[in-house]
N, C-alpha and C positions, 0 to 999 in steps of 0.2 A: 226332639230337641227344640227347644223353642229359639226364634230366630232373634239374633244380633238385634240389640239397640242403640240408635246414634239420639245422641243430644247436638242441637245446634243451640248455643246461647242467643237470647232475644236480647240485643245488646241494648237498642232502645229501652228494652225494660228493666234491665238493670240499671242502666244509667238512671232513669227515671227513680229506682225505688234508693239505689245510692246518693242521691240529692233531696232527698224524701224529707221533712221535717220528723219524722221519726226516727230515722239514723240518727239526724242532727243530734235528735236527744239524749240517743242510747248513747251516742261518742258524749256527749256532755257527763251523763250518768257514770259513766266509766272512770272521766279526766275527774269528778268530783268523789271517786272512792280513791283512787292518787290521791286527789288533793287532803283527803283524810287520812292515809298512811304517811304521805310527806310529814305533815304537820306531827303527827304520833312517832317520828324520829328525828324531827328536827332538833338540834341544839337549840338554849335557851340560856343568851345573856341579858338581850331586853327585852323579846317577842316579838321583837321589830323583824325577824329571819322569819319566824312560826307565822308571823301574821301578815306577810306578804305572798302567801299563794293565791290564785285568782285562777280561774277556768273562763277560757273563752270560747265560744262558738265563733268557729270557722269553718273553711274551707281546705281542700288539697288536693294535686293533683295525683289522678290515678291513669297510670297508661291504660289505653282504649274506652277508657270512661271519660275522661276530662275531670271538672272540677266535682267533687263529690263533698258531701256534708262531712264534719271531722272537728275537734275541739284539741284544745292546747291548755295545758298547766302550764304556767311561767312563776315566777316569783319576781314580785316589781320590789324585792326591797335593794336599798342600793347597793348592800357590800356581800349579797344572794353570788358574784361569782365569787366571791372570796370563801366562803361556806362550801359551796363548789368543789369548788380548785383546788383550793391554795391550802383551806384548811384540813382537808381528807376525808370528809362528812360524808361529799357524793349524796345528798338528798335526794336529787333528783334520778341521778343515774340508778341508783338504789330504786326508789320509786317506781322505773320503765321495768326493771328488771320483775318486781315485785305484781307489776300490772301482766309483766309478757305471762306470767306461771299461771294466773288466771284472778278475774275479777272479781270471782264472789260469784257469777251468774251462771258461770261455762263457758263465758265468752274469751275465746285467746285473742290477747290485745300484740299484736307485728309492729316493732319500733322502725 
């Protein structure tokens, strides 16, 4: 019988490779397939809703990691909570849900 294996995480290098500029990317790559299903179910009275998605590169916190590479879709147009909210659309919500099932790559995305 072949004997028991223990893994210790190399937290330095995780940390290291979760602040990587290649994470960065892949989280970029990810928030801009969002940001192309958002927009493929957005309502459409002026475009002004459809054409205020943007992907940004940031950062977030990760317990026992600290700050790790990570990107955010937002929509800067101004009445984006009202489409939201108020109107029943849920873009966005729709959207995280849409990203958690999977990306297109294999990658499951955790809101």
């Amino acid at each position: 019988m072949a004997a028991p294996v223990t893994f210790t995480p190399n937290q330095a290098g995780l940390r290291e490779l979760a602040q990587s500029s290649e994470v960065g990317d892949r989280c970029v790559a990810v928030a801009e397939a969002g940001m192309s299903y958002a927009e493929s179910i957005s309502p459409v009275l002026t475009g002004n809703y459809r054409g205020g998605f943007r992907v940004r590169r940031t950062s977030v916190t990760v317990p026992g990691l600290g700050r790790v590479a990570g990107a955010e879709l937002v929509n800067v147009s101004p009445h984006a909570h009202l489409v939201e909210d108020h109107n029943g659309d849920h873009v966005l919500k729709r959207t995280a849900a849409w990203l958690e099932q999977a990306d297109g790559s294999g990658v499951r995305v955790r809101f």
